[in-house]
C-alpha positions as CSV (number, residue, x, y, z in Angstrom):
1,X,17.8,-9.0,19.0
2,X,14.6,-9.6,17.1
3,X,10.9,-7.9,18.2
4,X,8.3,-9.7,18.1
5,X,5.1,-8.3,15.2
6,X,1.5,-8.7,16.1
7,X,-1.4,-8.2,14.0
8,X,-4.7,-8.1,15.1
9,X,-7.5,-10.8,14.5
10,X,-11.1,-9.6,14.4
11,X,-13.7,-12.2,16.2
12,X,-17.3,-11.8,14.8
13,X,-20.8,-13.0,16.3
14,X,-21.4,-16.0,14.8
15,X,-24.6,-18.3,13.6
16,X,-25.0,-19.5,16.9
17,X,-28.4,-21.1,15.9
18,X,-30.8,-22.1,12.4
19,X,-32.2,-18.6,11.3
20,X,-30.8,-16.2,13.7
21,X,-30.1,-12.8,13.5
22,X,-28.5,-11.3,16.6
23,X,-27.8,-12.3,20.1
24,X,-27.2,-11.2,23.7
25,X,-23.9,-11.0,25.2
26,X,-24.5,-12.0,28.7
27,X,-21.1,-12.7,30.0
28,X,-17.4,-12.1,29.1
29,X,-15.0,-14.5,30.6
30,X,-11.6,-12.4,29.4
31,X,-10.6,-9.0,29.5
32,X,-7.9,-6.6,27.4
33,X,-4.8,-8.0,28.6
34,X,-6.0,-11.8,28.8
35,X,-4.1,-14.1,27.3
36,X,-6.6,-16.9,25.2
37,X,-5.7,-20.0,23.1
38,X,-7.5,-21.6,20.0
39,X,-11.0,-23.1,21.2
40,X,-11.1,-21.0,24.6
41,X,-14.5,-19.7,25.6
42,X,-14.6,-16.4,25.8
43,X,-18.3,-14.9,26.5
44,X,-22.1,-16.5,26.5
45,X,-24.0,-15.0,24.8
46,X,-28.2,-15.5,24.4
47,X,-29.8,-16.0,21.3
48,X,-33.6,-16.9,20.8
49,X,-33.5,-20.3,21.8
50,X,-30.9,-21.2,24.0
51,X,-27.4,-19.4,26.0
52,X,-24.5,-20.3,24.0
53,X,-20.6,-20.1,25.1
54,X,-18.2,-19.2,22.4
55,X,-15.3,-20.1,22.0
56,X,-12.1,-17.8,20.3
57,X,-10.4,-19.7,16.6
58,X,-7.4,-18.5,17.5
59,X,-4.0,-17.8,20.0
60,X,-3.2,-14.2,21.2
61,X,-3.7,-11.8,23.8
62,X,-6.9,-9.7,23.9
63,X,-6.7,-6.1,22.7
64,X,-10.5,-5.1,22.8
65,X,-13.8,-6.4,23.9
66,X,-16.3,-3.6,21.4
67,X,-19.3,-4.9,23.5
68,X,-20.6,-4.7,27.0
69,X,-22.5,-7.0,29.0
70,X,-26.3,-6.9,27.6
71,X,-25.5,-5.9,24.5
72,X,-27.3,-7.4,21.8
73,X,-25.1,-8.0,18.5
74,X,-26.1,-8.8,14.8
75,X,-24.5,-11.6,13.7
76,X,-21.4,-11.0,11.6
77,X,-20.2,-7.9,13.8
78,X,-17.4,-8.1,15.4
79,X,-16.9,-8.3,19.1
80,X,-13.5,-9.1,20.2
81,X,-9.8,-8.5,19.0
82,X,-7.0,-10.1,19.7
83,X,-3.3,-9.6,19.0
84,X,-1.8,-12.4,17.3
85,X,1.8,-12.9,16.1
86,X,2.1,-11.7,12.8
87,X,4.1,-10.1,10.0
88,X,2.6,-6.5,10.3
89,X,0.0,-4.7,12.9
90,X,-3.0,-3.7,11.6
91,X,-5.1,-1.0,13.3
92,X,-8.3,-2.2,15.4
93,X,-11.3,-1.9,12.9
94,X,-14.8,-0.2,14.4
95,X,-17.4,-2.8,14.7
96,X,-20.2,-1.9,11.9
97,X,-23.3,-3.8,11.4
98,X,-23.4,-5.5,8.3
99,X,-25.3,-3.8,5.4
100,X,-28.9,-4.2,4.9
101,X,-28.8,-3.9,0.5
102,X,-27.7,-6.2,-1.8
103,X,-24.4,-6.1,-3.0
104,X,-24.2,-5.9,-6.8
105,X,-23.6,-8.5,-9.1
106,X,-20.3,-7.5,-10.2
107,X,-18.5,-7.0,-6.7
108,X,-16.6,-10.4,-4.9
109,X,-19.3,-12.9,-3.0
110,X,-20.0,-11.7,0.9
111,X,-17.6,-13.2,3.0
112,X,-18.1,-16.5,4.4
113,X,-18.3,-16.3,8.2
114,X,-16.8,-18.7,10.7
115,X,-19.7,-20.7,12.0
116,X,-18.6,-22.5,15.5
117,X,-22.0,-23.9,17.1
118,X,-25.1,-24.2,14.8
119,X,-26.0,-26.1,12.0
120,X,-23.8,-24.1,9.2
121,X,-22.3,-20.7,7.5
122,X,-24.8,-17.9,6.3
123,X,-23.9,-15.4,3.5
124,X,-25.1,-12.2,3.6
125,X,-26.3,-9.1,5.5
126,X,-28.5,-9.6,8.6
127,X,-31.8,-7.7,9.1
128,X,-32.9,-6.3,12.3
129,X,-36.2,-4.6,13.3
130,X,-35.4,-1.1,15.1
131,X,-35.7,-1.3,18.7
132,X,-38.1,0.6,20.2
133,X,-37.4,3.4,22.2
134,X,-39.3,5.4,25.4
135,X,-40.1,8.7,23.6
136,X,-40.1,11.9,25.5
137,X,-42.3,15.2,25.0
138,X,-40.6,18.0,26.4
139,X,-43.0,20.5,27.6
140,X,-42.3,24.2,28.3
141,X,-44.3,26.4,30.8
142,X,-44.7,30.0,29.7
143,X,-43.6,33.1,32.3
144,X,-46.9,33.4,33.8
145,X,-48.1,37.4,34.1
146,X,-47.5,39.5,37.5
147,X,-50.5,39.3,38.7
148,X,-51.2,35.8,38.7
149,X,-50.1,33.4,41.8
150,X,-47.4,30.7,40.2
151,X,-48.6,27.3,39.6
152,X,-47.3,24.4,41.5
153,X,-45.0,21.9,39.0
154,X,-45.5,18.2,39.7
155,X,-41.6,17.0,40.5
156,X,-39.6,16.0,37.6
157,X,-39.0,12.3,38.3
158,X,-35.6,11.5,41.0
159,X,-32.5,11.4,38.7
160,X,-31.2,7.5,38.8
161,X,-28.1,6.9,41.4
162,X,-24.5,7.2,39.8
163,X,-23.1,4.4,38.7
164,X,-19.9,3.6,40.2
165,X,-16.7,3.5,38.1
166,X,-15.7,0.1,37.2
167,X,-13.3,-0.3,34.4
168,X,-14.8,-2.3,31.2
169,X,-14.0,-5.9,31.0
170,X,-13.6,-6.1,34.8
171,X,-17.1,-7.6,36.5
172,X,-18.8,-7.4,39.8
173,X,-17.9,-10.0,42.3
174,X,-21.6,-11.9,41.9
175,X,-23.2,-15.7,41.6
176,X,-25.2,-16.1,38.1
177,X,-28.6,-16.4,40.1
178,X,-27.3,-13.1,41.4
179,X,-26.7,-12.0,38.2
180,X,-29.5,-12.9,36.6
181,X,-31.7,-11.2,39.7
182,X,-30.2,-8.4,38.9
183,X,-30.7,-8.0,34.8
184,X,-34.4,-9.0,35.1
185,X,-35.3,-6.4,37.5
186,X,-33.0,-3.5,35.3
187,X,-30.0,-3.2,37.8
188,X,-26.6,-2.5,37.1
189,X,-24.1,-4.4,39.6
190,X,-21.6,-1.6,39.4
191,X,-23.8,0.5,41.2
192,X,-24.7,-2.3,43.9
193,X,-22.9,-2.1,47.1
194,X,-21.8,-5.4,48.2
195,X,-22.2,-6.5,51.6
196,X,-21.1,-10.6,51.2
197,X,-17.6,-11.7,52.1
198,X,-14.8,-10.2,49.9
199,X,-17.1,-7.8,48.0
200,X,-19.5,-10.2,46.4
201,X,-22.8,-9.1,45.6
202,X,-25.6,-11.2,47.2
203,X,-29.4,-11.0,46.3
204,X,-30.1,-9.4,49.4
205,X,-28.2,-6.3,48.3
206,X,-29.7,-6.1,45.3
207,X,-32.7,-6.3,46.6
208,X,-31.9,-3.5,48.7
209,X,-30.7,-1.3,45.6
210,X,-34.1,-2.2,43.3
211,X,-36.2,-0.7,47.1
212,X,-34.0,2.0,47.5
213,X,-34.5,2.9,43.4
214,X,-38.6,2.7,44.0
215,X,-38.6,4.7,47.0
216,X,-40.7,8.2,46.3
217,X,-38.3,11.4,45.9
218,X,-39.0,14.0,48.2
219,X,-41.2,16.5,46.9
220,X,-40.0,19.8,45.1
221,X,-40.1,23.1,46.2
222,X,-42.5,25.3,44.1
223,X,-41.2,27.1,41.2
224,X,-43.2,30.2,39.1
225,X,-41.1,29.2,35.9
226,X,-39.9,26.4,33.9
227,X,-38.4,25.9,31.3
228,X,-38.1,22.8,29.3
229,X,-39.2,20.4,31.4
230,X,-38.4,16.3,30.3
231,X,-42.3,14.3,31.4
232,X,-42.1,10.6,29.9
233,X,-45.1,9.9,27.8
234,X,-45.6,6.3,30.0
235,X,-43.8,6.6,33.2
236,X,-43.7,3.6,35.4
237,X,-46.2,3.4,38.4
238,X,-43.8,3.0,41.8
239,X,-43.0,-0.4,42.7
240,X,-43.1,-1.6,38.8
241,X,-41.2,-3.8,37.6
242,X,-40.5,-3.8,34.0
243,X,-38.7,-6.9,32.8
244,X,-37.4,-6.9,29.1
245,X,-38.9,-9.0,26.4
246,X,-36.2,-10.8,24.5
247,X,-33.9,-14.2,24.4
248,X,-35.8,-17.0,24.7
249,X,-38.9,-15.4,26.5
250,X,-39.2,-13.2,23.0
251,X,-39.3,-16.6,20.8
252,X,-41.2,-18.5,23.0
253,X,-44.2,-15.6,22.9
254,X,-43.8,-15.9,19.3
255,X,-43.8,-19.0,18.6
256,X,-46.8,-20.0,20.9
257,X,-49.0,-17.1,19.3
258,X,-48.0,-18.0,16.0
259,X,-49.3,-21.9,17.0
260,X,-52.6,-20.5,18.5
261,X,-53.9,-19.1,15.3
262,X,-51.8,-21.6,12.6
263,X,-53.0,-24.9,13.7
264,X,-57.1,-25.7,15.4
265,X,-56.2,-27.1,18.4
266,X,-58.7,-29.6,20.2
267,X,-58.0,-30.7,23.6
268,X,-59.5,-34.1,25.5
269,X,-59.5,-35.1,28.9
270,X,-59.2,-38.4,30.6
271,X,-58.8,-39.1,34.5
272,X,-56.4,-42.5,35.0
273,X,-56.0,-44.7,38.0
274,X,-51.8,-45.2,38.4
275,X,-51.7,-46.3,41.3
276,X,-49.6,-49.4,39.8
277,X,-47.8,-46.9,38.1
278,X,-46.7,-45.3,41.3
279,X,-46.1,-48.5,42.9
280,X,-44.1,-49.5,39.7
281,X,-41.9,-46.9,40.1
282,X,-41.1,-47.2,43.5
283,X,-40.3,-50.9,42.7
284,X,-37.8,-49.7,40.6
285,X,-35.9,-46.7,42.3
286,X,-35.5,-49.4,45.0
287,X,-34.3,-52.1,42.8
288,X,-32.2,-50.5,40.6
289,X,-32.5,-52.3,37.7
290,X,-32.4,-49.5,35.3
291,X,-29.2,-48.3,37.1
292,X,-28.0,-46.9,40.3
293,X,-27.5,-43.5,39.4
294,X,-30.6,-43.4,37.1
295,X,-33.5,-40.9,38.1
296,X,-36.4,-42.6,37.5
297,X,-39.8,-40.4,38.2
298,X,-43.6,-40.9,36.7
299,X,-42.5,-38.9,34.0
300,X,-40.6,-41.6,32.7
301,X,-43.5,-43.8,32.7
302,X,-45.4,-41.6,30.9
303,X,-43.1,-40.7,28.3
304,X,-42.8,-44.0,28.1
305,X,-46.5,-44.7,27.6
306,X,-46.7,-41.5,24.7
307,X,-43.9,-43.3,22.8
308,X,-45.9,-46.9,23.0
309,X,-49.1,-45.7,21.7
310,X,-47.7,-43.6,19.2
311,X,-46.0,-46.9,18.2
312,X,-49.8,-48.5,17.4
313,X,-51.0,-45.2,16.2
314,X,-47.9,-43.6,14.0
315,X,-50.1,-41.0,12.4
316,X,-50.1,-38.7,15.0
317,X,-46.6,-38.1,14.9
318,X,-47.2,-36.1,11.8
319,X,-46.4,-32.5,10.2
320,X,-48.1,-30.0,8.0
321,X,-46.7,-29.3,5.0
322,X,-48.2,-25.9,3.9
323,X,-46.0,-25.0,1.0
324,X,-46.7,-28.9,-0.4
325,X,-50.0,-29.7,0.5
326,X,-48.8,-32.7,1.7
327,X,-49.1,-34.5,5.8
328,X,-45.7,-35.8,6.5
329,X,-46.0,-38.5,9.0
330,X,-42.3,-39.0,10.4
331,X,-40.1,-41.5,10.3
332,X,-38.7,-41.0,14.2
333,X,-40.3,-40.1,17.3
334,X,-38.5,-36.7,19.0
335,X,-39.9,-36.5,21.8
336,X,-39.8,-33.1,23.3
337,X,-39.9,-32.4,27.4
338,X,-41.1,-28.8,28.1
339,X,-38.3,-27.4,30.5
340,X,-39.0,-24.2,33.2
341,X,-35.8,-22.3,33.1
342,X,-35.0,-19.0,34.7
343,X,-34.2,-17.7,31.0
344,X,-37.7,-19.0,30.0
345,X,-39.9,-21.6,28.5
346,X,-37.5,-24.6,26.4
347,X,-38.4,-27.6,24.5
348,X,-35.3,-29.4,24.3
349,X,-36.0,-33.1,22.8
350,X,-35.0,-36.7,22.8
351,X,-33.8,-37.5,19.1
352,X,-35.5,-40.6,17.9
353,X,-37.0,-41.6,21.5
354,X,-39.2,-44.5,20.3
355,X,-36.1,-47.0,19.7
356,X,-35.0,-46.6,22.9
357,X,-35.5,-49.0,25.5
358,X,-36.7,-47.9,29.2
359,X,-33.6,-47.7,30.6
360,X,-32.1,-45.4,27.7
361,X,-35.3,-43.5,27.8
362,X,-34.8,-43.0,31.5
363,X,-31.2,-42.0,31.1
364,X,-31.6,-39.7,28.0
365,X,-34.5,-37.9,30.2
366,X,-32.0,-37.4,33.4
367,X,-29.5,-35.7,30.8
368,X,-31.9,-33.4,29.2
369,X,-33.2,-32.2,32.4
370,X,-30.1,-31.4,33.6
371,X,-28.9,-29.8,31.1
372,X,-31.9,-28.0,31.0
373,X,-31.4,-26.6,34.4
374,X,-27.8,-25.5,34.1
375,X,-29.2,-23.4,31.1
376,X,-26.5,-25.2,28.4
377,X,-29.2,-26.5,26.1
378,X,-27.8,-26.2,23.0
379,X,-30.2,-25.0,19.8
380,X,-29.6,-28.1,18.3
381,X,-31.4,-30.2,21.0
382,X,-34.4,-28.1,20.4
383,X,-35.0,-29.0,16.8
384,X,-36.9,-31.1,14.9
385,X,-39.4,-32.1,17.6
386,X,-42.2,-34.1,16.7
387,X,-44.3,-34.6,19.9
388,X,-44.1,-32.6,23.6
389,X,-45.1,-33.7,27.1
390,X,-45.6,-30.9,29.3
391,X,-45.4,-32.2,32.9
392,X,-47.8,-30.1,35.1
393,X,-48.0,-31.7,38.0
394,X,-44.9,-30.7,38.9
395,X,-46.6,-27.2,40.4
396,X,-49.5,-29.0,41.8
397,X,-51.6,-28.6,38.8
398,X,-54.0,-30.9,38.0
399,X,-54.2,-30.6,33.9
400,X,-54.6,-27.7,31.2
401,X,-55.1,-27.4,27.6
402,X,-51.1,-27.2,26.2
403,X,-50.9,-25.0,23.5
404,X,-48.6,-27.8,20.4
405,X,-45.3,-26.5,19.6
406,X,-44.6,-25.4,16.1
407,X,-44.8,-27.7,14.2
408,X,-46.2,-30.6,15.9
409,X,-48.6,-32.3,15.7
410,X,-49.9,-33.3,19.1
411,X,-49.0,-32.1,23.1
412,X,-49.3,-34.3,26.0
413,X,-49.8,-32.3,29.9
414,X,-49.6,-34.6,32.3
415,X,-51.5,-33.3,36.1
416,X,-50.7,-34.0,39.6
417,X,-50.9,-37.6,41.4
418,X,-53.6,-37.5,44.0
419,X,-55.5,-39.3,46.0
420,X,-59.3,-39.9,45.7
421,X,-62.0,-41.6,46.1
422,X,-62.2,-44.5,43.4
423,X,-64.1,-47.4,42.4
424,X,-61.7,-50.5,42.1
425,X,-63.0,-53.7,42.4
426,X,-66.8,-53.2,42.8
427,X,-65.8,-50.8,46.1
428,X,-65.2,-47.2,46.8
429,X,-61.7,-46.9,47.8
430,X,-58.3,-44.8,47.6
431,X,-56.5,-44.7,44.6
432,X,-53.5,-42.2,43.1
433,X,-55.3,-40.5,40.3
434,X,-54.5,-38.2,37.5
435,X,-55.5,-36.3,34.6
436,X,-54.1,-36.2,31.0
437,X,-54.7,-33.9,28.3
438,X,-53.9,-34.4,25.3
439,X,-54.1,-31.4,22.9
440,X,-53.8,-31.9,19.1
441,X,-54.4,-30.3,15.4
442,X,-57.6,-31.3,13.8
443,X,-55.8,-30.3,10.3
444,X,-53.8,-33.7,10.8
445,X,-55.4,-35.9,13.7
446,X,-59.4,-36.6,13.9
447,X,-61.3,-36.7,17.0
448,X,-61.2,-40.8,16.8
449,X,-57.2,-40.9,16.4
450,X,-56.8,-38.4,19.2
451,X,-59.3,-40.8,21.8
452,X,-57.1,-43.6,20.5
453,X,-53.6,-42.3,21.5
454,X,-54.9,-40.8,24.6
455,X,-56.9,-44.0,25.6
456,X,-53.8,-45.8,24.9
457,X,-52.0,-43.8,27.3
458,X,-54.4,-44.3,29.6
459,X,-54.4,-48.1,29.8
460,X,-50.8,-48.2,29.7
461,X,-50.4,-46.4,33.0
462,X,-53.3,-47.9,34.8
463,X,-51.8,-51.5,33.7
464,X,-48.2,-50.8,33.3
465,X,-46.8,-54.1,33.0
466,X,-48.7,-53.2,29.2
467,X,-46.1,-51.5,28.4
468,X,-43.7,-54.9,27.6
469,X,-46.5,-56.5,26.0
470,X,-47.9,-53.6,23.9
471,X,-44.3,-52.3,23.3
């Protein structure tokens, strides 16, 4: 009778992305006990620009998951072990974050890390700023003397509500919106009580949980001493909500501050007649010709529009090249589509959207949106954008001045279709109206190549049959 030897496999956090550090677990799809096969996903996990599943390298059974939900990991820890058949068992190692020195010259190269979404290994130890902390004076109040009456003590703030026991790697019964609900407003599911059919948690309940948290504590008796009493330096008004500032919220702040005082934006404004457009586009979601199950929308038009007068004007779809000195004017058009997502702000793009015809255009927009919504944009797809339309409209806006991406060279925000009062043909009549603005760096585009490429625009979607002509 022969028994069976495992050894254990370590699983660490890998690059999930170009320059990243660390990311968020946000799910685990196993538990100790579970049995997982080569290319299995096992968790999602958040990083800076997009959520990520990862999938395990190998076959076993799953001896220990070292993280919890919300945790955030430096890349090259690990976070999972799994039991694997082997020729001798090796005790589970203690997940230790990888060392901030140098190593020296004379010891054996860092090890090179498994690298399963992203755009290649890294080498190294990974740097992470220290997290900052709610600090806490503790302030003690002296026996008072006999004579003196005691001093009312403002009550110490409500202790929070126990947490019930749920054993680690097992999850609340809960949707993702649910889920998400619940981490932005700072609530842990284990301590929701469900109320929804066969114990899952619905939004209502948690709901519930975050009122029953705010509500005021009843007041404390009076007291003549204290000792050591816990006050935090910033405590939260009632009814506050503090959400958390990280993922793709985190880089998106960055990024847009860093673009507000790197490049000089200018921002112009033009007001456009499409009421061909509109009528265009009605023509063809009822004729079909760019495919049945094609979603075609204004957007598309406009998009379309960007990409045609970028086409006579090329140097706006430039870069600035600090370190050189140099304007790069590119060779392909990315065209990026800002995307609203409930984990934030995204600018996934279309690679090399100008060769494209308008039914690939309209197609490669329906699959970025979507994907966009289910939250599965990968980092790659946000990349090496060279131009962004930012679609307004959507929320009943009529325009705004779009701060450029990083990088870019030029944004386009496209408003709300209305209709006004316009004169067309000599008379005073109804028309579907917009406004575009079109923000850009003065460092690489001048006032007259801006007018150009938004007059362009323009014309294109008052006359849209233009767009075969010009294009």
């Amino acid at each position: 009778m022969t028994t069976e030897v495992r050894s254990l496999r370590e699983f660490k956090m890998p690059d999930v992305g170009e320059g990243l550090t660390e990311a968020e677990i946000l799910s685990w799809y196993v538990k100790p006990g579970d049995t997982v096969t080569d290319g299995q996903v096992v968790c999602e996990v958040e990083t800076a620009k997009a959520a990520v599943e990862l999938p395990i390298p190998f076959n076993g059974v799953v001896e220990q998951l070292f993280f919890p939900e919300g945790a955030t990991v430096d890349v090259g820890t690990v976070i999972i072990s799994v039991a694997v058949a082997g020729e001798a068992a090796a005790p589970a190692a203690v997940p230790t974050p990888a060392p901030a020195a140098e190593a020296p010259a004379d010891e054996a190269e860092p090890e090179r890390r498994e690298v399963l979404v992203g755009y290649g290994p890294r080498t190294g130890g990974s740097q992470r700023r220290a997290r900052r902390t709610t600090t806490t004076k503790t302030v003690t109040a002296s026996k008072p003397a006999p004579a003196a009456p005691a001093a009312p003590v403002a009550p110490a703030p409500a202790a929070p509500a126990p947490v019930a026991e749920v054993p680690f790697g097992e999850r609340p019964l809960a949707k993702p919106p649910v889920r998400k609900l619940a981490k932005d407003l700072g609530i842990d599911l284990r301590a929701v009580t469900p109320t929804g059919p066969d114990g899952v948690i619905t939004r209502e309940d948690v709901h519930a949980h975050a009122a029953a948290q705010a509500a005021p504590a009843a007041p404390a008796v009076e007291v003549a001493e204290v000792a050591a009493v816990e006050v935090p330096v910033s405590a939260p008004a009632a009814g506050d909500v503090r959400v958390p500032i990280k993922g793709v919220r985190k880089a998106t702040a960055q990024a847009m501050v860093a673009s507000a005082f790197t490049a000089p934006h200018v921002t112009e404004f033009v007001q456009v007649d499409v009421t061909r457009t509109m009528k265009f586009v009605r023509r063809l979601k009822e004729s079909g010709e760019l495919g049945r199950d094609v979603r075609v929308s204004p957007l598309l038009l406009v998009a379309k529009a960007l990409l045609t007068a970028i086409k006579r004007h090329p140097e706006i779809n430039a870069q600035w090249d600090e370190a050189a000195q140099e304007i790069v004017i590119k060779g392909q058009v990315n065209l990026g589509i800002a995307a609203a997502t409930p984990r934030g702000l995204i600018v996934p793009n279309i690679k090399d959207a100008g060769s494209r015809t308008l039914s690939g255009l309209a197609v490669a927009l329906g699959e970025l949106v979507e994907t966009a919504r289910q939250g599965k944009t990968s980092p790659a797809d946000m990349q090496g954008g060279t131009v962004t339309i930012t679609n307004v409209g959507v929320f009943g806006v009529d325009t705004g001045t779009p701060i450029l991406n990083p990088g870019e060279a030029a944004i386009l925000a496209f408003g709300a279709v209305r209709e006004l009062p316009w004169v067309h043909k000599g008379k005073v009549v109804p028309r579907q109206v917009t406004t575009l603005a079109l923000s850009f760096d003065h460092r690489l585009v001048d006032g007259e190549l801006g007018s150009k490429v938004l007059a362009d625009v323009a014309a294109l979607l008052e006359h849209p049959k233009r767009l075969i002509t010009w294009g």
